[in-house]
N, C-alpha and C positions, 0 to 999 in steps of 0.2 A: 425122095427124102424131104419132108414137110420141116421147116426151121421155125422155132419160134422166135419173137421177139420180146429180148430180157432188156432192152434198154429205157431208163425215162428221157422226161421230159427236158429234163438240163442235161441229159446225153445228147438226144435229139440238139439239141445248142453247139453243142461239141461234136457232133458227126458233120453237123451242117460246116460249120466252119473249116474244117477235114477238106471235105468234099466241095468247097469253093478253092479251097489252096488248092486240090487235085485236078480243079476243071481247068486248067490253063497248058495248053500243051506245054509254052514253054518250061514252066516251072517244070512238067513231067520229064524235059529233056536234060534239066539243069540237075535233078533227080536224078537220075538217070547217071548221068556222071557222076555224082558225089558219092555215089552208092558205091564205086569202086575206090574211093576214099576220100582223104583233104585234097582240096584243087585249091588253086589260087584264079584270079579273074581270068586272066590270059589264058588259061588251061583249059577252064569252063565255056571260054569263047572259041576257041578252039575244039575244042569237042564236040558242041551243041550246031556251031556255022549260026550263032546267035549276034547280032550287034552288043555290042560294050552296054550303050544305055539302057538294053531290056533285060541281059543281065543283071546288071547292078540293081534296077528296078524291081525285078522278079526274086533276087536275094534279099530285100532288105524286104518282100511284103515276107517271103519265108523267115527270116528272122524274127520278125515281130510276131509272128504265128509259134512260133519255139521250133522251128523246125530246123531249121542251122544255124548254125555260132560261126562269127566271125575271130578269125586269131589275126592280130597285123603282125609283120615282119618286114621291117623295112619297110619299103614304101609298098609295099604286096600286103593284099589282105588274103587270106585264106579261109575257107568255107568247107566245113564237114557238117552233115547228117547227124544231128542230138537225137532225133525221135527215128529207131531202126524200124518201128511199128510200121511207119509210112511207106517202107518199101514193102515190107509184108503185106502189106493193105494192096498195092499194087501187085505183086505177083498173085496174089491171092486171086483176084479180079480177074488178071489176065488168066490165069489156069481157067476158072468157069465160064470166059465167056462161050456164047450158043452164035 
């Protein structure tokens, strides 16, 4: 099956920056959790066997990318998945890879 390609120039902009947030394993594991809903830090660190500072680190570059929202509560902050494309973009991948 031959695919074309319908994207421009200022996609290519936008795919690129996609796929710099996606090349980072952790991000993909902090993903990965959130995909099964809101986590708060300790959850995400727990889940992932990530340190504190590379979470917090790897949340606030996916924030600034629009990829998760932060909610505080209390002295907790909690973190869901805004953009659901991103996981689709990852399953999508993982199905075809060879």
């Amino acid at each position: 099956m031959e695919a074309k390609a319908t994207f421009t120039d200022e996609d290519i902009k936008v795919l690129s920056s996609v796929f710099k947030i996606l090349s980072e394993v952790s991000r993909l594991k902090i993903l990965r959790c959130l995909a099964e809903g809101e986590k708060c830090v300790t959850d995400i660190i727990n889940a992932t066997g990530l340190m504190q500072a590379n979470v917090s680190k790897q949340l606030k570059i996916m924030q600034k990318a629009g990829i998760v929202e932060c909610r505080p509560a209390g002295l907790q902050r909690f973190y869901r998945i805004i953009n659901p494309f991103i996981i689709e973009i990852c399953n999508t991948i993982c199905k075809h890879k060879n």
